[in-house]
C-alpha angles and dihedrals in degrees: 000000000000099000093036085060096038095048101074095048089048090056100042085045091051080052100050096042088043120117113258114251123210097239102231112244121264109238085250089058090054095051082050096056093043083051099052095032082061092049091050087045092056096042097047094042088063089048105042092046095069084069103056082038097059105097096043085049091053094046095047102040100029093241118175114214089262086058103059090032091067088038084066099041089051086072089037096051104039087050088056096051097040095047087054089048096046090036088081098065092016083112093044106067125060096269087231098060088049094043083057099040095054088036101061083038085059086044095054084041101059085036077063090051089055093063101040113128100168144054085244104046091053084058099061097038086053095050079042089053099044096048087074109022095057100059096051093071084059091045097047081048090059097043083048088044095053092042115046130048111242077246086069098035095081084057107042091041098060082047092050087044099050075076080082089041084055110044088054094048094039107012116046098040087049098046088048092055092046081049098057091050107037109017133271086281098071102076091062090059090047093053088046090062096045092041090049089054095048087048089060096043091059093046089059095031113033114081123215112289095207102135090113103057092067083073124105106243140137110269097192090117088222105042086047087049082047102044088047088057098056095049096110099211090048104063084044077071095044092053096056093048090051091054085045099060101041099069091046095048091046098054102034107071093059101051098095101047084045090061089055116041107023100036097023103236103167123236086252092052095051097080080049098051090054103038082059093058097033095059091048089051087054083047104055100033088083098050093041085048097056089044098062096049084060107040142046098297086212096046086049094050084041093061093037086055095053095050094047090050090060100045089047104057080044100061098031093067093043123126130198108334144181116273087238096055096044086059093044090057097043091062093048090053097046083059099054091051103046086042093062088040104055090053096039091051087049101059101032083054093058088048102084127058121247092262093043099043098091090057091038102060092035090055084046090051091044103058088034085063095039095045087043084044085055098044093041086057088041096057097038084066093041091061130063139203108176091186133018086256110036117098120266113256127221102015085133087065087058088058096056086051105055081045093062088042092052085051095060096041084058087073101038095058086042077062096043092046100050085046087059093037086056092038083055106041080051101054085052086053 
């Protein structure tokens, strides 16, 4: 009778006591990835190529700093608003009706962007643009999110986030060539016609994501907004997401126009400069990804943060510099950065609960772009450039900047992370 009694408790205390495993993906789970990595990889690409874009912009359109710098925030900010007002009935539609609605309205957005002749007219494609881009990361988060254990996010998000990786090894050196020989508004066409064939992919592929309508949850659109927003630990999240993405967007937008005109990088060495980072950042998303399915996912940001401070304040007060070292900082840099974003995704996904997660992620997209809209217009009136040639001036400043930012997101994710760590002790419970 002893060891019929004994032998249940044995066995739920073995469990208990038993290492985690990483469950392996379905092979649905893995169509699911490649579609949204390519989604990720359309949409950052038309965001990230205004960046290596951005000398030849300003030269072509005589554009000041200011200028650009407000090209930039357009997207930044029409993806914040739109993600707010879209954040109230985000958990009330199947996710993958509204990943295809915002994503054909992203598509009509950057087709926009391939005819645009003016300052003015860049202006409008880009908040076009926005309005619907923006939203589709969140909703890839959610779907993410609805459809994989935390055990499995570490993983899925270096893989969504190899997207990144990839538009820098593929995109952007592509889309710079297409650029010198057709104009800068050629990539934007390219990444149409990708964009338009993955679309249709999803709409045959991808099955109905509808769990979440089976929750009990206020489906007023501005009492949910409402009611996500006073959800304490939530806006804990929010707040992190929102540091995160300051330093990045004030420094961004400048890099191109810094190669070359600080360290001297030439017009014909720039698709090499990102394809180089681009490929260590594929190559290091796995392993970060797995990583951070095994460690401390803060421990793991903490370390990636430190690391990125240093190298920052390095390149940023760099002179003219040999082609090899620049690459050679780059990379280290890239690795700083996807090594804090694969952690930080993973724990600001297991915030929310299911019936919460659309607006969740749509309120989290929403102050990322807008904080990124704000940082993008403030640097662009911290730097200079007083001629199309001249170097630009207190980039450096931008760097010291992005250092005491990065201080103060520390913090913010530690919080995030012990707020998980509770949330899961009490669901074994």
């Amino acid at each position: 009778m002893e060891t019929t009694t004994n032998t249940p408790k044995t066995t739920a205390a073995a469990k208990a006591t038993a290492p985690l495993t990483a469950p392996k993906f379905t092979n649905y789970q893995k169509l699911v990835i490649a579609l949204l990595a390519l989604t990720q990889f359309t949409v950052v690409l038309d965001f990230m190529v205004m960046s290596p874009m951005g000398d030849m912009l300003m030269k072509s359109m005589n554009l000041t700093t200011t200028q650009f710098g407000l090209a930039v925030s357009a997207y930044a900010f029409s993806a914040g608003i739109s993600g707010l007002l879209t954040a109230g009935f985000a958990d009330s539609y199947d996710r993958k009706k509204l990943l295809l609605f915002f994503y054909i309205g992203f598509i009509l957005g950057t087709l926009f962007c391939g005819f645009t002749t003016s300052f003015s007219m860049l202006i409008a494609a880009r908040i076009i643009t926005g309005i619907f881009g923006g939203v589709i990361g969140s909703i890839s988060m959610a779907i993410v999110a609805d459809l994989f254990s935390l055990q499995q996010r570490g993983r899925v998000m270096g893989f969504m986030q190899m997207g990144f990786g990839a538009s820098q090894v593929l995109g952007i050196p592509i889309s710079l060539f297409i650029a010198n020989q057709w104009g800068w508004q050629s990539p934007f066409l390219m990444i149409v016609g990708l964009a338009s064939i993955i679309w249709l992919i999803i709409v045959i592929k991808m099955q109905p994501i509808t769990k979440h309508l089976e929750e009990k949850v206020e489906r007023n659109a501005f009492k949910h907004l409402l009611n996500t927003v006073a959800q304490r630990n939530y806006r804990v999240g929010f707040m992190a997401t929102a540091l995160l993405s300051l330093g990045g967007f004030m420094m961004m937008p400048w890099g191109s126009a810094f190669a070359i005109n600080n360290l001297h990088v030439t017009p014909a060495q720039l698709p090499i400069l990102f394809m180089v980072a681009g490929i260590s950042t594929l190559i290091i998303m796995p392993i970060i990804g797995k990583l951070s399915d095994k460690v401390d996912k803060f421990t793991l940001f903490m370390v990636a943060s430190v690391w990125l401070m240093i190298v920052v304040l390095v390149y940023t007060h760099l002179s003219e510099t040999p082609f090899w070292l620049v690459m050679v900082v780059n990379v280290l840099m890239m690795i700083g950065i996807m090594s804090r974003m694969v952690p930080s995704m993973a724990l600001a996904t297991s915030l929310p609960k299911m019936h919460d997660r659309g607006a969740f992620m749509s309120i989290n997209a929403s102050l990322q772009q807008i904080a990124g809209g704000i940082a993008a217009a403030v640097g662009g009136m911290i730097v200079v450039q007083k001629t199309k040639a001249s170097p630009l001036e207190h980039y450096g400043t931008l760097g010291i900047v992005m250092v005491g930012i990065t201080f103060i997101s520390i913090f913010l994710v530690y919080r995030v992370s012990k707020i998980v760590k509770a949330q899961q002790a009490e669901i074994k419970k």
